[in-house]
C-alpha positions in Angstrom: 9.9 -252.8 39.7 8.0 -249.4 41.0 8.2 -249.0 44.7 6.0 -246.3 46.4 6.3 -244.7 49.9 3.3 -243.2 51.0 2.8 -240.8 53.7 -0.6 -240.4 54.8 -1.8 -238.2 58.1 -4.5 -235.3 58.7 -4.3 -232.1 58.0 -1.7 -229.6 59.4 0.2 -233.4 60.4 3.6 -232.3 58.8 3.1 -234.5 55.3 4.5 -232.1 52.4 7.0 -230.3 55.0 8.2 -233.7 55.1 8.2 -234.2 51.4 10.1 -230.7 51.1 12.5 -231.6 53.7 13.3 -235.1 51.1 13.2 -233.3 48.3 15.8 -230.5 49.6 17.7 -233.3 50.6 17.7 -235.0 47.4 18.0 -232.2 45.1 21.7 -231.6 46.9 22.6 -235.4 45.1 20.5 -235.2 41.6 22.3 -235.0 38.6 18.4 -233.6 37.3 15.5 -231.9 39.3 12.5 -230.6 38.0 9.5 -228.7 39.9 5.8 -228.8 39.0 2.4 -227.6 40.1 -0.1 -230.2 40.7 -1.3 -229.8 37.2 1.9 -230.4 35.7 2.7 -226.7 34.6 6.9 -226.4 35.5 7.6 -223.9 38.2 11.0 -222.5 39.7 10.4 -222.7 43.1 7.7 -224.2 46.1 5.0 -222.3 46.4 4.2 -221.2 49.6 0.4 -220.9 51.2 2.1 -219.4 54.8 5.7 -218.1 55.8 5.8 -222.2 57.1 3.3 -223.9 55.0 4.1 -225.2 51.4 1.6 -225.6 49.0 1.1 -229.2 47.1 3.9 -230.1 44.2 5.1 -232.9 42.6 8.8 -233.1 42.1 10.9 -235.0 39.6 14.6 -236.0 40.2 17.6 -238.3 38.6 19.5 -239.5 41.0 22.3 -242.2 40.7 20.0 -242.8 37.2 17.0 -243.6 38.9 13.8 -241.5 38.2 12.6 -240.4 41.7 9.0 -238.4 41.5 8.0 -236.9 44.7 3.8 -235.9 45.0 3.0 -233.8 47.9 -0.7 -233.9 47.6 -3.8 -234.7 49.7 -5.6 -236.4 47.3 -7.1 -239.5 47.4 -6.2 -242.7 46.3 -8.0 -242.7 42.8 -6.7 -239.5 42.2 -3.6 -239.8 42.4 -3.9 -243.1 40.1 -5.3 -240.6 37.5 -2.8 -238.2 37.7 -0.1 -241.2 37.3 -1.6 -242.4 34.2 
């Protein structure tokens, strides 16, 4: 079974500083973490766009052996279908 939570809300409305606030949170538990750009290229840290604004990132975590992938992206439905397949 998949489950998905989406977070959906205009722009500037809090959505990936709420996905980094998770993920921060998360990574503290995960026996593996892994950070990508939107295009799948592997980086080290979040990029940032502002001293308070993270740019877009999909995140990939183990925890308690279940995969967890967090996308912090404002893209559209169809998109992110794309990206996923």
């Amino acid at each position: 079974m998949t489950s998905y939570i989406i977070i959906r809300g205009q722009r500037g409305g809090g959505k990936t500083t709420s996905c980094v606030a998770l993920l921060k949170e998360l990574e503290k538990k995960a026996e593996y973490s892994r950070l990508f750009k939107m295009d799948w290229v592997p980086t080290e840290k979040l990029a940032t766009i502002t001293d308070y604004t993270y740019a877009d990132f999909i995140a990939v975590l183990i925890l308690n052996g279940k995969e967890i992938v967090i996308i912090s992206a404002g893209i559209f439905r169809d998109d992110l279908e794309a990206l996923l397949n």
